[in-house]
KETOR-990236 format. One record per residue (C-alpha): x, y, z; residue number from 0; chain. Coordinates in steps of 0.02 Angstrom, whole numbers. Layout:
+--------+--------+--------+-----+---+
!      x !      y !      z !   k ! c !
+--------+--------+--------+-----+---+
!      X !      Y !      Z ! NUM ! A !
...
+--------+--------+--------+-----+---+
//
This chain:
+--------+--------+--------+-----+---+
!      x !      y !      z !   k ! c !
+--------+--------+--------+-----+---+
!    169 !    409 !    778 !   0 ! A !
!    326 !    342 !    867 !   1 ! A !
!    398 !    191 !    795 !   2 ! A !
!    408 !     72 !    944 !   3 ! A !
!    211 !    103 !    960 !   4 ! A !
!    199 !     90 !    774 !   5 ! A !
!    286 !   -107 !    804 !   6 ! A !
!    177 !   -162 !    936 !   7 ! A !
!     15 !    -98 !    868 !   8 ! A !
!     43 !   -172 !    710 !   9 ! A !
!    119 !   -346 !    792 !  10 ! A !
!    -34 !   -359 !    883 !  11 ! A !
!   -145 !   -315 !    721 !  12 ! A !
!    -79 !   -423 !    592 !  13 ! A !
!    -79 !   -590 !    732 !  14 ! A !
!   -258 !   -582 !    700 !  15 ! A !
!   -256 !   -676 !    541 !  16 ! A !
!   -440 !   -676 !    455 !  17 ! A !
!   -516 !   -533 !    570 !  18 ! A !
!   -407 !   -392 !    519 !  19 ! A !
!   -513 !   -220 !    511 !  20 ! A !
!   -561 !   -136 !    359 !  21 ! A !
!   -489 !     39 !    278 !  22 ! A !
!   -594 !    174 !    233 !  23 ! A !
!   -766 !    127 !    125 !  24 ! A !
!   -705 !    292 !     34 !  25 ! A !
!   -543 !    213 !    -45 !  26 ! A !
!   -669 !     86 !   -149 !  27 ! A !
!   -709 !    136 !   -328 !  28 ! A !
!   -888 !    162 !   -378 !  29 ! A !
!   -965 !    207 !   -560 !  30 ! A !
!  -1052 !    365 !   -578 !  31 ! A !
!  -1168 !    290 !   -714 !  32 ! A !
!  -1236 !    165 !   -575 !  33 ! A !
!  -1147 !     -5 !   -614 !  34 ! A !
!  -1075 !   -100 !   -485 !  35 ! A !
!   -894 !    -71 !   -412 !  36 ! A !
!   -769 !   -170 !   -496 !  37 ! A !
!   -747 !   -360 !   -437 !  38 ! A !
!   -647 !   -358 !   -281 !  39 ! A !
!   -635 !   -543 !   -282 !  40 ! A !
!   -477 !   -644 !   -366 !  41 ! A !
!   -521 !   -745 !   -536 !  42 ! A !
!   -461 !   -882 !   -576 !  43 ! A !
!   -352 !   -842 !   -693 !  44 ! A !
!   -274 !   -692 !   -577 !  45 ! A !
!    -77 !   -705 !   -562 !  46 ! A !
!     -5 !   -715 !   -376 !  47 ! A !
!    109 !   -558 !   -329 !  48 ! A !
!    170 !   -466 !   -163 !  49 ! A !
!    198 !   -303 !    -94 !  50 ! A !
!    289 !   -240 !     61 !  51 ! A !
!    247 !   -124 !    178 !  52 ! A !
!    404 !    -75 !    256 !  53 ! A !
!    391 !     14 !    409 !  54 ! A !
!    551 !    112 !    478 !  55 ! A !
!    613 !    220 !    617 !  56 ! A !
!    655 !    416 !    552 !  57 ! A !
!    814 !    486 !    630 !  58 ! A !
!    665 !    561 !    766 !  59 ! A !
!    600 !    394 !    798 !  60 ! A !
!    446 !    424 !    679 !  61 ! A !
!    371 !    274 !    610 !  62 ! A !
!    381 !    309 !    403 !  63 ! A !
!    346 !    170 !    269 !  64 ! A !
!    403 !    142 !     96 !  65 ! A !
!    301 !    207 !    -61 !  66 ! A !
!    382 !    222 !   -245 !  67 ! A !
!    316 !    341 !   -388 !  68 ! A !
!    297 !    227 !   -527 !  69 ! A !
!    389 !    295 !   -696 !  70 ! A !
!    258 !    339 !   -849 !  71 ! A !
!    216 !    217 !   -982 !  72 ! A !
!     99 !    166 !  -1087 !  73 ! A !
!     -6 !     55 !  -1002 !  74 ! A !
!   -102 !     27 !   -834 !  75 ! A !
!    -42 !     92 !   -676 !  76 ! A !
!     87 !    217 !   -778 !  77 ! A !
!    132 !    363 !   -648 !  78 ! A !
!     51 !    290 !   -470 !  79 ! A !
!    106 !    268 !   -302 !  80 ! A !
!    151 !     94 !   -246 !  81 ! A !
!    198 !    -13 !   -118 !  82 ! A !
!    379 !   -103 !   -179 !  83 ! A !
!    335 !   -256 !   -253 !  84 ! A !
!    295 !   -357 !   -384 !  85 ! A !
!    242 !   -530 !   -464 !  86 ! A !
!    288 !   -707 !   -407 !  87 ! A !
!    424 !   -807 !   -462 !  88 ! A !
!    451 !   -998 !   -450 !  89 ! A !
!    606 !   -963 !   -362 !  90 ! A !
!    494 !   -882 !   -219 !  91 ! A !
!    476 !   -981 !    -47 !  92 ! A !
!    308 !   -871 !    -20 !  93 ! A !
!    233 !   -700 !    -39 !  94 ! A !
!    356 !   -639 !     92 !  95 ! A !
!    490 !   -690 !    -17 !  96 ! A !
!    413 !   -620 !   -159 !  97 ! A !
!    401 !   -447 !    -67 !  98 ! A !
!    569 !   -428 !     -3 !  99 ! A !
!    656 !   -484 !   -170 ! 100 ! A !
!    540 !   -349 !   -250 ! 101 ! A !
!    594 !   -198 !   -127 ! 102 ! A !
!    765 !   -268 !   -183 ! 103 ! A !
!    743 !   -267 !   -338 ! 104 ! A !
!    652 !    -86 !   -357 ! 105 ! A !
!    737 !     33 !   -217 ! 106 ! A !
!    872 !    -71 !   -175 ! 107 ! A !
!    838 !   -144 !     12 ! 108 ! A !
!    957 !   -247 !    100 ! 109 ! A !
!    857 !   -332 !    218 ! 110 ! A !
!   1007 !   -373 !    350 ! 111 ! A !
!   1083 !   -206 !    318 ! 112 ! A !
!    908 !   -120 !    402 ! 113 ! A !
!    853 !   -238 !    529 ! 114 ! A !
!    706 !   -320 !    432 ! 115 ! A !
!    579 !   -434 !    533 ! 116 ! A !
!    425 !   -486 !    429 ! 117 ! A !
!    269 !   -470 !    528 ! 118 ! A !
!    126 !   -567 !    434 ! 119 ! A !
!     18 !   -496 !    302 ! 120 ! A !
!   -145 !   -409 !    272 ! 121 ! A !
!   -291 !   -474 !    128 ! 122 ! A !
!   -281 !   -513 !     -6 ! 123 ! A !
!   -324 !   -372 !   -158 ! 124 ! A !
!   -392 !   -395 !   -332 ! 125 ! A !
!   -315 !   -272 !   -455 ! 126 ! A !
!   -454 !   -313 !   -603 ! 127 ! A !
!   -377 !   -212 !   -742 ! 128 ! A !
!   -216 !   -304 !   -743 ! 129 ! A !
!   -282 !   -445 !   -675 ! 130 ! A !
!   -155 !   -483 !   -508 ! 131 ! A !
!   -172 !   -545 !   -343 ! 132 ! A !
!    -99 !   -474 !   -208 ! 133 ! A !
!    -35 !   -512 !    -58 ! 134 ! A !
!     16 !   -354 !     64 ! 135 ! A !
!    171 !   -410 !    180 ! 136 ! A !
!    204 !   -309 !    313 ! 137 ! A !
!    370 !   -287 !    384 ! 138 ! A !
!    479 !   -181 !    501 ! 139 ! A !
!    673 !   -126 !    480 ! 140 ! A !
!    760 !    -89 !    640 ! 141 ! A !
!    857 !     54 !    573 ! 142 ! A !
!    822 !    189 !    442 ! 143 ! A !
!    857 !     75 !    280 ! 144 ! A !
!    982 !    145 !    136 ! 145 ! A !
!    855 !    149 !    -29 ! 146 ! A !
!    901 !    192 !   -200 ! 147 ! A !
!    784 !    191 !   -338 ! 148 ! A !
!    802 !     76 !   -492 ! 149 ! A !
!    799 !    182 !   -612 ! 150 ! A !
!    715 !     67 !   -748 ! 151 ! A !
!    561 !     39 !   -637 ! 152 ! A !
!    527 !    166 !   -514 ! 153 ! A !
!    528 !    362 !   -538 ! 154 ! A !
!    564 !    412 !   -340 ! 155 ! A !
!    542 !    340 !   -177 ! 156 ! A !
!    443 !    416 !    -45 ! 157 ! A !
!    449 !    388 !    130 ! 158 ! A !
!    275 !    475 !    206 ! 159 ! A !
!    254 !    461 !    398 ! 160 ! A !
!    123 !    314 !    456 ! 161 ! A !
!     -9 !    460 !    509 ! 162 ! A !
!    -40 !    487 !    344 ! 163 ! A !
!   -148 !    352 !    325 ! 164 ! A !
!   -199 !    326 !    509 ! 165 ! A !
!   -430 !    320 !    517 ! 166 ! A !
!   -415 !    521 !    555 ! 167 ! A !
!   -312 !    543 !    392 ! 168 ! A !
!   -402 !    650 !    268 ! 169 ! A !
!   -458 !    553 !    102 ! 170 ! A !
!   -471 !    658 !    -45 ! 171 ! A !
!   -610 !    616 !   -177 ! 172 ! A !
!   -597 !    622 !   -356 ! 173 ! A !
!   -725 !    593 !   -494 ! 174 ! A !
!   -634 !    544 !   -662 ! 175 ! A !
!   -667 !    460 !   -823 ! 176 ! A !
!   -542 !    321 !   -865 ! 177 ! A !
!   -538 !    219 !  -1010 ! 178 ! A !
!   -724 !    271 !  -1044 ! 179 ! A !
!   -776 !    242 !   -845 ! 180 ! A !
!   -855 !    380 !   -745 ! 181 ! A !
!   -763 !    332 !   -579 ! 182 ! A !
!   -765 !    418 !   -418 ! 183 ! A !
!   -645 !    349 !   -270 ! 184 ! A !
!   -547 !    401 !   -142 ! 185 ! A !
!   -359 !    407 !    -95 ! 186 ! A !
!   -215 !    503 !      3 ! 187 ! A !
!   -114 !    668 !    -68 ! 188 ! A !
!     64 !    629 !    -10 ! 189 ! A !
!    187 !    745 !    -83 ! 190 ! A !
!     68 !    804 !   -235 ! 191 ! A !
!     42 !    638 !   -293 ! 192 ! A !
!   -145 !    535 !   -258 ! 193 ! A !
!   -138 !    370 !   -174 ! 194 ! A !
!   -278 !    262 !   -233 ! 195 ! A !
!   -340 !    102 !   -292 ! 196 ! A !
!   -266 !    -54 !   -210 ! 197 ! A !
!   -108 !     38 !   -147 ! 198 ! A !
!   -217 !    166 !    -69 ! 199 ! A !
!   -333 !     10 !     13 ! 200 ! A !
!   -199 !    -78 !     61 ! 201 ! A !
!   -148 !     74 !    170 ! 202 ! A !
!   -308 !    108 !    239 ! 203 ! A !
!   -319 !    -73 !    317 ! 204 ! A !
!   -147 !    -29 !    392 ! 205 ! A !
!   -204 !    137 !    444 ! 206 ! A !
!   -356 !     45 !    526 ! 207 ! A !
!   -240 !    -70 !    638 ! 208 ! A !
!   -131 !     61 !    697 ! 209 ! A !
!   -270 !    176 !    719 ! 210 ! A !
!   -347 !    198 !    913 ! 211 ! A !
!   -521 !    123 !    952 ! 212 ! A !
!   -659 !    255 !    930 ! 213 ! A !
!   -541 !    354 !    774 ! 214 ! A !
!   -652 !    469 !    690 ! 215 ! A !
!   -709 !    417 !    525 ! 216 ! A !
!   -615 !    497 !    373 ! 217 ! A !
!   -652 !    672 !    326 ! 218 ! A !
!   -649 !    702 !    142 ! 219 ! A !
!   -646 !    854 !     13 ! 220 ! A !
!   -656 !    858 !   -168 ! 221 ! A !
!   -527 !    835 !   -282 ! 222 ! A !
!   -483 !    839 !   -462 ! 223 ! A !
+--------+--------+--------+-----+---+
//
């Protein structure tokens, strides 16, 4: 998808605060022992954070965005794919501040340096096993931006093209068991890795702005 159509699509999209469209039903985590999916909604006790969703020109006028490989840990959300970002600080003016100080923070984005023009911001997501809430802020850089990764915090940076999460994207499902859970859900294969969970949600709903009324819903094929 061409970048200038990428910026008006998705200027148009996220200016209709409170009646943005849904991602995929497939990206949503159900229990294969027949509980209930997780609690999507915030507690009150969840702890404010931010993500952005950079969008950029390629040097072929593709529209690409921003992921990072997380590094392995012990802990929740060891290994995934993310959006840069992170938790709220006092010093943060708002979740758009948060964001960008983030991406600055984890792959080294200079905001001027690229062009950056916040756009507004999608809903809200509930991470329940860590307990955060999330504000997606979604942004575009007038040039191709110069990333590096930090290497305390993020493994590699990947830059997949915008298709790959438009409403025709294929969404691969996977049935696991995780900490004791039978889970299936669904998510993206970009470069080997499996986007899922609230990074994987968060670009479905941006897939679902960009994508053309009438899309065909999401194929899908087993994973592992």
């Amino acid at each position: 998808m061409r970048f200038d159509e990428s910026v008006a699509r998705l200027t148009d999209g996220v200016a209709r605060d409170g009646s943005l469209p849904h991602g995929p039903e497939g990206l949503l985590v159900t229990f294969l022992d027949g509980r209930l999916r997780p609690r999507l909604e915030a507690t009150t006790t969840a702890r404010a954070a931010a993500v952005l969703a950079l969008v950029f020109p390629d040097a072929d006028g593709e529209a690409r965005i921003v992921l990072t490989e997380r590094l392995s840990y012990e802990g929740h959300h060891s290994g995934e794919v993310s959006l840069p970002g992170g938790k709220a600080e006092p010093g943060d003016a708002d979740a758009a501040a948060t964001a960008l100080r983030e991406a600055a923070e984890e792959v080294g984005l200079d905001p001027v340096a690229a062009g950056v023009r916040v756009l507004g911001r999608l809903d809200e997501v509930f991470i329940p096993v860590s307990e955060f809430r999330i504000t997606p802020i979604v942004a575009v850089a007038e040039r191709t931006p110069t990333l590096a990764a930090n290497p305390a915090e993020v493994a590699r940076i990947l830059t997949p093209p915008l298709t790959a999460f438009h409403p025709s994207a294929d969404l691969e499902i996977v049935e696991r068991t995780l900490s004791g859970w039978p889970l299936r859900y669904g998510g993206y294969r970009i470069e080997g890795l499996h986007v899922w969970g609230a990074t994987g949600r968060i670009l479905g709903q941006l897939g679902a702005i960009l994508g053309a009324p009438g899309a065909p819903e999401n194929p899908v094929h087993e994973g592992d």
